[in-house]
Every structure is written in C-alpha cells, then in structure tokens.
ZAMARGU-4260 file (C-alpha; in steps of 0.2 Angstrom, whole numbers, plus 5000, padded with zeros to 4 digits):
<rodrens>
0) 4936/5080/5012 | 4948/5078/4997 | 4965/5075/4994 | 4975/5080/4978 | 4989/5069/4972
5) 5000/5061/4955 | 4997/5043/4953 | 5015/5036/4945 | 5007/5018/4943 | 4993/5026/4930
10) 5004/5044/4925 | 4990/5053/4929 | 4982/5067/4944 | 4973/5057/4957 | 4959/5065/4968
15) 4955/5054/4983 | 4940/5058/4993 | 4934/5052/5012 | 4915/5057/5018 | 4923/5064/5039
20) 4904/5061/5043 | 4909/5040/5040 | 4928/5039/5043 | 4929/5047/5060 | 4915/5035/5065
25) 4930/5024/5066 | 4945/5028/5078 | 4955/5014/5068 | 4956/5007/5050 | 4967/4996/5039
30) 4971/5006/5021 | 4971/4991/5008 | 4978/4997/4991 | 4982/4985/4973 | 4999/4992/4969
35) 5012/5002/4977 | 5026/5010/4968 | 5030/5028/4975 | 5021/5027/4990 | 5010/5042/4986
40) 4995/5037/4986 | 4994/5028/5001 | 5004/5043/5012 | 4990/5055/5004 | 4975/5042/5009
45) 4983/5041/5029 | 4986/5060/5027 | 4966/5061/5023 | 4960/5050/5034 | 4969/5058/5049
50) 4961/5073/5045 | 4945/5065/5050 | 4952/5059/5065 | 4956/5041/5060 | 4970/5033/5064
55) 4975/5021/5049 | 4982/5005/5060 | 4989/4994/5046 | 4992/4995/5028 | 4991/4982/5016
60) 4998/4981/4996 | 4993/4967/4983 | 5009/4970/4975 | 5024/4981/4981 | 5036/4987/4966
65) 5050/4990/4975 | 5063/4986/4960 | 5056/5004/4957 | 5066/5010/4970 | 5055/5020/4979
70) 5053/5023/4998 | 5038/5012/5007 | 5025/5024/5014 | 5032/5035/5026 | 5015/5039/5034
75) 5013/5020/5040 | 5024/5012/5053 | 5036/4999/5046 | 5031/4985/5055 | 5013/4990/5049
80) 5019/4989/5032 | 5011/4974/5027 | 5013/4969/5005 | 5008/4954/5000 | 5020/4952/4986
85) 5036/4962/4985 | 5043/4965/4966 | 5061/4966/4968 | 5066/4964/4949 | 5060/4960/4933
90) 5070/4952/4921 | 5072/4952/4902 | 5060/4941/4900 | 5046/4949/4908 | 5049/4940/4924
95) 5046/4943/4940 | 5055/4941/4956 | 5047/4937/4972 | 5058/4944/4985 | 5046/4944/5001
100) 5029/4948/5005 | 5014/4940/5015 | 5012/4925/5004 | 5028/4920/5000 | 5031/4919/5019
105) 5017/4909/5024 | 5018/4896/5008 | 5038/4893/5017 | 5031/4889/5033 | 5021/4874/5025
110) 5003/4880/5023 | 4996/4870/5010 | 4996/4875/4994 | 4979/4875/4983
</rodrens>
C-alpha cells in the first residue's frame, strides 16, 4: 500500500509505503519519526497503516517544531503524543528553546546526566 503526501520539513512530495502482508501481522505499533513540523507525515503514516489493519498505539518525535505553529498530529491521541524535544522558539542567534519533551522532563526529575 502507498500513501501520497508534501513533506514541509524537505519542501518536497513524499510517497510512504507499508507491505499489509507485514503491518497487519501486528495489531499494535509505535510510529517513530525524526522531525515533526506540520503533522503530515505522521497522520498520512497512521492513515496507512490502519488500512492495513494496525492500530499505531503511540507516536514518538526526535524533535517537535512547534514554534512553527502547526497542529500535533490529529490521527494520534494527545496523550500518545509522545516528542522528545519540543522547539518552542528560535532566537536570533540560532538558538533554541527547549520548552518540554521527554528528556527535558526526566533530566528534571534527577536522572543522572552522562
């Protein structure tokens, strides 16, 4: 199955592509993606892989963009919404700002730091 879509992270059309003879092996799965901006490629993944009969369970970002101003995903629950890091400004200096995530929650609750 396949899935077309617009990538706004790399400005260019996306094609995503799931074999159903694999996903709907699995009743469950976690979607994992590097960078989300417009949400777009992470609703079109879930969209694609319920087609096959899989239900995606969680979703987990690297980085979220949010200073972008884009919605999170709508196609996964917001308390399965799960971004490492979220981006909530850049300054003029190239600087980011850390505004929530994964990490920055657990390195507050006294894990040790590497």
């Amino acid at each position: 199955m396949t899935a077309e879509g617009i990538s706004v992270t790399e400005n260019k059309p996306i094609t995503l592509h799931v074999d159903k003879s694999v996903a709907s092996k699995f009743r469950d799965v976690i979607l994992v993606d590097d960078v989300r901006r417009t949400s777009t490629t992470i609703n079109t993944a879930v969209e694609l892989l319920n087609g096959c009969g899989t239900r995606v369970t969680a979703c987990y970002v690297i980085v979220d963009l949010a200073f972008a101003g884009h919605p999170r995903p709508s196609k996964v629950p917001a308390n399965n919404y799960h971004p490492l890091f979220v981006i909530s400004d850049v300054d003029e200096s190239g600087r980011c700002v850390v505004s929530e995530g994964l990490v920055p929650f657990f390195l507050s609750q006294g894990f040790p730091r590497p």
